[in-house]
N, C-alpha and C positions, 0 to 999 in steps of 0.2 A: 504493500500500500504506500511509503512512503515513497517510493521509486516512480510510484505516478503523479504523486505530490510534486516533485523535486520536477517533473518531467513539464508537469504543466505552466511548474512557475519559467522555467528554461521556454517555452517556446512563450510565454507570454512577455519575456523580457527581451527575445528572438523579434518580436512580432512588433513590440512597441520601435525597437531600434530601428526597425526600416520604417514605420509609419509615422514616427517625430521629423524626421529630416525631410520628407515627402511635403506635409502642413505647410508649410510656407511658399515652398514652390507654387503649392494647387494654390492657396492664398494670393499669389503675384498674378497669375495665370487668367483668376478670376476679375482681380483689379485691370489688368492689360485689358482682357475682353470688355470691360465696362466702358475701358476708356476709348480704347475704338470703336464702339458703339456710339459714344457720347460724340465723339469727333465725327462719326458718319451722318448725325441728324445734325451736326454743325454747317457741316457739309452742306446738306440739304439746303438746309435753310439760308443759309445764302446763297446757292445757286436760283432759288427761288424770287429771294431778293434782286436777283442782278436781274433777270429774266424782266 
């Protein structure tokens, strides 16, 4: 029993280490998308205006 204890804490300490350094990337990724979005209807709207 304690060998599945020991095993679960191992992949759970396994599993945080690749998914902490991951968070900030997908974090940037999300902000990048927003901002090009937000610069796309910028976009818009002043081809609109010139038009």
């Amino acid at each position: 029993m304690k060998k599945c204890k020991y095993r679960m804490k191992f992949l759970l300490a396994v599993t945080l280490l690749i998914i902490i350094p991951l968070v900030p990337l997908t974090v940037s990724k999300i902000q990048n998308n927003q901002l090009i979005g937000h610069l796309q209807v910028e976009k818009i709207k002043n081809e609109r205006l010139d038009v």
